[in-house]
C-alpha positions as CSV (number, residue, x, y, z in Angstrom):
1,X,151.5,128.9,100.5
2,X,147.6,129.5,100.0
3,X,145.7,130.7,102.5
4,X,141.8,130.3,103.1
5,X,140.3,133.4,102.3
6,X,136.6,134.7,101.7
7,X,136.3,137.0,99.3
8,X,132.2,137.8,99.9
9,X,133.9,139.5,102.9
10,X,136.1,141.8,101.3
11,X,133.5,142.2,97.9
12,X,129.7,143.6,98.3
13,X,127.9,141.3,96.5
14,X,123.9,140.6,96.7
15,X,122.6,139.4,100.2
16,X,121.6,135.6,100.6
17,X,119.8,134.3,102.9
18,X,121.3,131.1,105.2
19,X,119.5,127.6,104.4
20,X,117.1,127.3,104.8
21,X,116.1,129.7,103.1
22,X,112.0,130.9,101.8
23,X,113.3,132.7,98.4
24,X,115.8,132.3,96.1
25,X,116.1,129.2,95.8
26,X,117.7,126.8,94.1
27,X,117.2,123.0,92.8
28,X,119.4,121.7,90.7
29,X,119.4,118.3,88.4
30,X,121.3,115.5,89.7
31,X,121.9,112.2,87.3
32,X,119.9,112.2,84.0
33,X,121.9,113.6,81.3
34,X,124.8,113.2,82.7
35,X,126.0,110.3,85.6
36,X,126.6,111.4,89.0
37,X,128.0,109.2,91.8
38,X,129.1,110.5,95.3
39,X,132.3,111.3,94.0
40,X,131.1,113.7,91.3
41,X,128.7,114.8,93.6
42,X,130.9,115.5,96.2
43,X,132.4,117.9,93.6
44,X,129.7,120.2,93.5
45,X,128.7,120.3,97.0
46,X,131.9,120.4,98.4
47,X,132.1,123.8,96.3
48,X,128.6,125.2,96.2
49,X,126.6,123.4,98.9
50,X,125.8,126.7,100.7
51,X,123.5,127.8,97.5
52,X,122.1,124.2,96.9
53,X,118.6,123.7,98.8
54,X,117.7,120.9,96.8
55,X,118.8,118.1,94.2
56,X,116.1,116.6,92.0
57,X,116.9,113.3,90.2
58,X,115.0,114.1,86.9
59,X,112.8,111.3,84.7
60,X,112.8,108.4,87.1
61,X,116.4,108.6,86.9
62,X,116.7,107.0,90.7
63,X,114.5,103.7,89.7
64,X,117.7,102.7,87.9
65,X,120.6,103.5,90.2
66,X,121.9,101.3,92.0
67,X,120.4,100.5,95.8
68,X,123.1,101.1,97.3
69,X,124.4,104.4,94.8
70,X,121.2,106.1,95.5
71,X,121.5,105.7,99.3
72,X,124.8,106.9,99.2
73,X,124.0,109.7,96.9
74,X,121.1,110.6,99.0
75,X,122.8,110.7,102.3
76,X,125.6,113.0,100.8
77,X,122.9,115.6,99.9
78,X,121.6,115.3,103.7
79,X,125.3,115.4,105.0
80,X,125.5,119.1,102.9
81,X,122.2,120.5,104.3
82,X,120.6,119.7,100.8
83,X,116.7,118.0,100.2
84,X,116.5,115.1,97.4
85,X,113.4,114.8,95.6
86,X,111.9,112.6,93.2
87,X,111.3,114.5,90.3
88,X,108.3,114.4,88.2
89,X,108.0,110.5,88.3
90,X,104.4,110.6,89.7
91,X,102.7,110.6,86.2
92,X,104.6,107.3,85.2
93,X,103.6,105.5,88.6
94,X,100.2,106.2,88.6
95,X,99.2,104.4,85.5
96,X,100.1,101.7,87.8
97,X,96.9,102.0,90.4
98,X,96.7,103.1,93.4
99,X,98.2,99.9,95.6
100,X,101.2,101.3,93.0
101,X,101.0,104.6,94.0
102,X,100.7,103.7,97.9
103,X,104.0,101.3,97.4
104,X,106.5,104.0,95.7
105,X,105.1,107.0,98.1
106,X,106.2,104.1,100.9
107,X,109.2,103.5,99.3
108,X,110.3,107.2,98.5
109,X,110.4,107.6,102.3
110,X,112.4,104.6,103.4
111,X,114.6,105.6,100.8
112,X,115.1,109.3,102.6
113,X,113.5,111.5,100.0
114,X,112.3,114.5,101.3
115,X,109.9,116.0,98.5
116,X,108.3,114.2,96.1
117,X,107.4,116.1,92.8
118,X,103.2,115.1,91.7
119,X,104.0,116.4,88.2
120,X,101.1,115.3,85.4
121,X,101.5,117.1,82.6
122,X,101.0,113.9,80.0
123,X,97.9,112.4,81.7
124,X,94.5,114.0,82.8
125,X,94.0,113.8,86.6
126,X,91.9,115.4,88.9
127,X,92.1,118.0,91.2
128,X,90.3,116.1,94.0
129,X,93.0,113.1,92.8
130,X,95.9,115.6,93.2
131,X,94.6,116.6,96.8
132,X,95.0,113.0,98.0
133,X,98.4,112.7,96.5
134,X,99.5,115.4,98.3
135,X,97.8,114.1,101.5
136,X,99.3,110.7,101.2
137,X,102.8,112.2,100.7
138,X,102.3,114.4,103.7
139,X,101.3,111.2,105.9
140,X,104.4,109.9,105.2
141,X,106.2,112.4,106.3
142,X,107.4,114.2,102.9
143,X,106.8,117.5,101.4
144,X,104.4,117.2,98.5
145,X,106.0,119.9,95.2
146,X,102.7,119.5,92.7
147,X,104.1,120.8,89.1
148,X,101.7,123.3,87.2
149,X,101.7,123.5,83.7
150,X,99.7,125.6,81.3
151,X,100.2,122.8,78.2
152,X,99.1,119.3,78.0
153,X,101.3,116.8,77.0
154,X,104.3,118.7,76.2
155,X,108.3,117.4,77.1
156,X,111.5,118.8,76.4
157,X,111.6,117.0,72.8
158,X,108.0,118.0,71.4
159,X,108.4,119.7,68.4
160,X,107.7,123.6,68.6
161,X,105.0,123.0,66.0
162,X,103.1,120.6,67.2
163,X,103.4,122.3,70.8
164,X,101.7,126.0,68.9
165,X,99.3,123.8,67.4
166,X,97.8,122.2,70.7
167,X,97.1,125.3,72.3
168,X,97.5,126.4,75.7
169,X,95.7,125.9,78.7
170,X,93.3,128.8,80.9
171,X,96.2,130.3,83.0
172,X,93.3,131.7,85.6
173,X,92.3,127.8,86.2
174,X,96.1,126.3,86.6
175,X,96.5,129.3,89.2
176,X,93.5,128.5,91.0
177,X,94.3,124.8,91.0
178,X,97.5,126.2,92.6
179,X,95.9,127.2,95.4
180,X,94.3,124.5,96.4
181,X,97.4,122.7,96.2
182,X,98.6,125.3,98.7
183,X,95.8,125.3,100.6
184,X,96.2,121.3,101.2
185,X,99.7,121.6,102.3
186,X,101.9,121.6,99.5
187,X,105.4,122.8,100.2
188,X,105.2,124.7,96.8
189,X,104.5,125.1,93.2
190,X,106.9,123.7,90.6
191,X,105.8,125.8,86.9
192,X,107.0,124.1,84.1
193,X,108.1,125.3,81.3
194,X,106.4,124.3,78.8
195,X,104.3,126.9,77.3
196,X,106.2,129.4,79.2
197,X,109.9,129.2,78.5
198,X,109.9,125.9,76.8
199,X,109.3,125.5,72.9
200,X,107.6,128.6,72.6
201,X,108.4,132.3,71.2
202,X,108.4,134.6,72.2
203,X,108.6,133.7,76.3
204,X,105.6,134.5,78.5
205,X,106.4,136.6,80.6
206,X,102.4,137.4,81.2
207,X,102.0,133.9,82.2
208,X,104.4,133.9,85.4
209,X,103.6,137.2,86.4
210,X,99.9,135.9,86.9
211,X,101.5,133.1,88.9
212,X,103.6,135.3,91.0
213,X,100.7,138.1,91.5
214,X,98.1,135.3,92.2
215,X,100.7,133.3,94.9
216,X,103.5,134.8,96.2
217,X,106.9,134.3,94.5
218,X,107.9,132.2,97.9
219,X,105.3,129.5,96.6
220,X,106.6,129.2,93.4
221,X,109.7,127.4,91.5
222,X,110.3,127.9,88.1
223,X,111.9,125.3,85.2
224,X,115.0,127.5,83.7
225,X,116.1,124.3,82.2
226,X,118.9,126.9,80.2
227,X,121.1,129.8,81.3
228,X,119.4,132.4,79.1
229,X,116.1,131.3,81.0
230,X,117.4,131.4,84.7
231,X,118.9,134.8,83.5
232,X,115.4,135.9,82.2
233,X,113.5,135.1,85.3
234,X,116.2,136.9,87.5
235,X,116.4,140.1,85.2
236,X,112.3,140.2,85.3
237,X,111.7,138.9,89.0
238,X,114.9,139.7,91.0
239,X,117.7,137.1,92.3
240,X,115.7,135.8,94.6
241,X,113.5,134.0,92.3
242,X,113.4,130.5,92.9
243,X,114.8,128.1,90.0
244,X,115.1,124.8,89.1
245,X,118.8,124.2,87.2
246,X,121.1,121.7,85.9
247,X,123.9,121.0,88.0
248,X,126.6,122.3,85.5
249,X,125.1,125.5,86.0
250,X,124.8,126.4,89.7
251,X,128.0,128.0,89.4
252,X,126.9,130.5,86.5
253,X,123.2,131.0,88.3
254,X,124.8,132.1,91.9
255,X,127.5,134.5,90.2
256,X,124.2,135.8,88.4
257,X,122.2,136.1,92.1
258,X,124.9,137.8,93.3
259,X,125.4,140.2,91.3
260,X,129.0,139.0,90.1
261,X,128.5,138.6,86.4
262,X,126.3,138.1,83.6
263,X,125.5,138.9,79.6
264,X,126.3,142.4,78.5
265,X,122.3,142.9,79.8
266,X,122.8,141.9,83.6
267,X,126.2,142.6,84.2
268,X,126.4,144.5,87.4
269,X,123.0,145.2,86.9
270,X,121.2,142.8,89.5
271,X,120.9,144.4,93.1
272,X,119.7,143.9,96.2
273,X,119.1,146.4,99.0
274,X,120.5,144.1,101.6
């Protein structure tokens, strides 16, 4: 007959810290490419809650769930100890004013969010504009995540050629936008990929260690949208760099953290003195 046992307390394996936790952590995609219910859902936390902090339904993916699904999907995410956020669904709702923008913020918190994601990387908007986002999510009671990105108007389907062409943004002026962001309240920084990680070659490993040298790795969260990503960031920053994952993958990123496994280039090779 099997017997409950815990093998992290017979094995040495990397030190993580207890939710909630200030590094290393990590957000993973709920329903966008794939459909998750509670039961799916229930799945993955059941197994790996401990090294979830938060779920993020990607592209507006929640504005066409059912009511009722996305209650129940939310609460199951409290019930684990785990945050929901919106996802970068900001850009889309503010083409629709600012009574628009008032309504979903409103909404987002009856619905039990508990970050909301002020992404813009298609649209130009202010700083000063960005400030009272994050000041209006505050007011109603949720943390405000602002995403950075050093490229306008990219996506994850932009054509590498057209992305090299555009150019890339003045890193110096995203990070000091960054702080302001911090400076207003924001919970932290979510860097996109694009530009960094994301349709470009080779990876930029310049560009995020301005970021992390300008802010503090504990104020930043990084897109690793793929497992050769998430293992980048961890090889170049330490496990307890915080990334944002699909779901399929939360397995594969905390063997990685630990110290368990990884490519022929990280196997056993990720420590911690802790």
């Amino acid at each position: 007959m099997a017997r409950q046992v815990d093998f992290r307390a017979i094995i040495k394996t990397n030190y993580r810290e207890p939710k909630p936790r200030t590094t290393g952590i990590t957000e993973i995609r709920g329903p966008y490419y794939s459909v998750m219910g509670t039961n799916y859902l229930q799945d993955v936390l059941h197994t790996m809650s401990p090294w979830i902090d938060s779920l993020k339904f990607a592209g507006g993916s929640f504005a066409v769930i059912q009511p009722a699904a996305l209650r129940d999907i939310i609460q199951m995410a409290h019930e684990y100890d785990v945050q929901v956020s919106t996802g970068g669904f900001m850009e889309y709702v503010l083409a629709q004013g600012k009574n628009g923008v008032k309504k979903y913020i409103q909404a987002c918190a009856q619905a039990g969010f508990d970050i909301v994601e002020l992404s813009a990387g298609s649209i130009s908007l202010s700083t000063d504009d960005w400030l009272r986002l994050i000041e209006m999510v505050e007011a109603a009671g949720m943390k405000a995540k602002p995403g950075v990105s050093i490229q306008f108007g990219a996506g994850g389907d932009t054509d590498p050629e057209q992305l090299a062409a555009s150019g890339y943004g003045d890193v110096s002026q995203a990070i000091r936008q960054a702080e302001k962001f911090l400076q207003a309240g924001a919970s932290m920084i979510m860097i996109e990929s694009e530009g960094i990680t994301g349709n470009v070659h080779p990876w930029r490993n310049d560009v995020v260690t301005a970021f992390t040298e300008a802010l503090g790795m504990q104020h930043l969260m990084f897109e690793a949208a793929d497992p050769p990503v998430f293992e980048w960031y961890i090889k170049n920053y330490g496990h307890r760099v915080n990334l944002f994952v699909d779901h399929s993958q939360v397995v594969q990123l905390e063997c990685l953290r630990q110290g368990i496994r990884g490519t022929q280039q990280t196997r056993g090779r990720i420590q911690g003195l802790d």
